[in-house]
N, C-alpha and C positions, 0 to 999 in steps of 0.2 A: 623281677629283677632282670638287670639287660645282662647278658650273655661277659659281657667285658668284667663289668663287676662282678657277675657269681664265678670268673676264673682269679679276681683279686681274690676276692674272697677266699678262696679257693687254697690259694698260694697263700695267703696270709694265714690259715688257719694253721697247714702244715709248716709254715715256720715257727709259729709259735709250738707245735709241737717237738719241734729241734729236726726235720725233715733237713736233708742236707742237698744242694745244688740245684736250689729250685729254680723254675724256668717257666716262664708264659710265652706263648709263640701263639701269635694272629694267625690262623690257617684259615680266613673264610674266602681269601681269593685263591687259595689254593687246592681245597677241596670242599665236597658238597656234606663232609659227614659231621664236621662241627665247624663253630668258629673261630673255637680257642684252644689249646691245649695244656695244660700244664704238665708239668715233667718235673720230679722229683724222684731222691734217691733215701731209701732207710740204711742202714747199718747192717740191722740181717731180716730175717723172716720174721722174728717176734716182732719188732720196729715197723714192717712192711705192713705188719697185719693190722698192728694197734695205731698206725696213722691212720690207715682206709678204715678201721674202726669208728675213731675218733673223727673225721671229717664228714666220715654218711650223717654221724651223730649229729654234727653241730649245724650240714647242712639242710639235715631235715627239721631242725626247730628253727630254721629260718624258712622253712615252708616250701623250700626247694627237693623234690621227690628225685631218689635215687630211680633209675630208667632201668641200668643192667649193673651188671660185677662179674668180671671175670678175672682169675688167677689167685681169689684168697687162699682158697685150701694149700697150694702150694708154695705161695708167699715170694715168688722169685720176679714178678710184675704182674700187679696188679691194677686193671682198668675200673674203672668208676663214671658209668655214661650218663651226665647231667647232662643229658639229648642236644644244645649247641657246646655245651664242654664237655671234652674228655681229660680226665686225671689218670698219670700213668706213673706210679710211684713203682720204682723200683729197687732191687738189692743191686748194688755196686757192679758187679763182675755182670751179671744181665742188660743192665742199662750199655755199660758198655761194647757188648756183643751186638746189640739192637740196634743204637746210635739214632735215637730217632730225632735227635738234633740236625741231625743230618740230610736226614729225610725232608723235615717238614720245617724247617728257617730256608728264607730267600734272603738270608742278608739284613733285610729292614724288617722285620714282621715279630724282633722280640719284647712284650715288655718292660718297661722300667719299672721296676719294685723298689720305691724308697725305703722299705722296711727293712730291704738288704742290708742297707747302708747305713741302718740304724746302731749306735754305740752306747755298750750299756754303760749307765754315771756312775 
């Protein structure tokens, strides 16, 4: 699976999960450690835990192997290193402190997630 799709994928699983403010940013012209990143926010530490739960889950029976995991025990952001993507799900008041929107968009490099904008009938 190419790097772009397993960070849809990615985003899309944690939306279905009810993840909130999710986010794909293109970072391969901007750094050598991945080439995508996705950025997402839980509610609190249970949320935090049971999305990075739920995603290692759904992305290892699509045969994509979890690399590293740092932050579950504490639940306040948690990384998930799919070696060109990293997922960084975090609790609200952290993500905020970090801003890693900030860090790693050049302006042009975010995602269009139509699933966002998806209305339920």
């Amino acid at each position: 699976m190419e790097a772009r799709e397993m960070a849809e994928k990615a985003a899309r699983i944690l939306y279905d999960r009810k993840a909130d403010q999710i986010l794909v940013l293109d970072v391969s012209k901007l750094t050598v450690i991945a080439d995508y990143m996705v950025i997402a926010s839980g509610r609190n530490i249970l949320q935090t835990k049971a999305l990075a739960d739920d995603l290692d889950d759904m992305m290892a029976q699509e045969g994509i192997p979890l690399r590293a995991r740092e932050g579950k025990d504490e639940g306040k952001w948690i990384v998930l290193d799919y070696n060109s993507v990293l997922i960084h799900i975090f609790q609200p008041e952290a993500r905020q402190y970090y801003h890693l929107e900030r860090l790693w968009s050049d302006g042009s490099n975010r995602l269009d997630l139509p699933f966002l904008n998806e209305t339920a009938d």
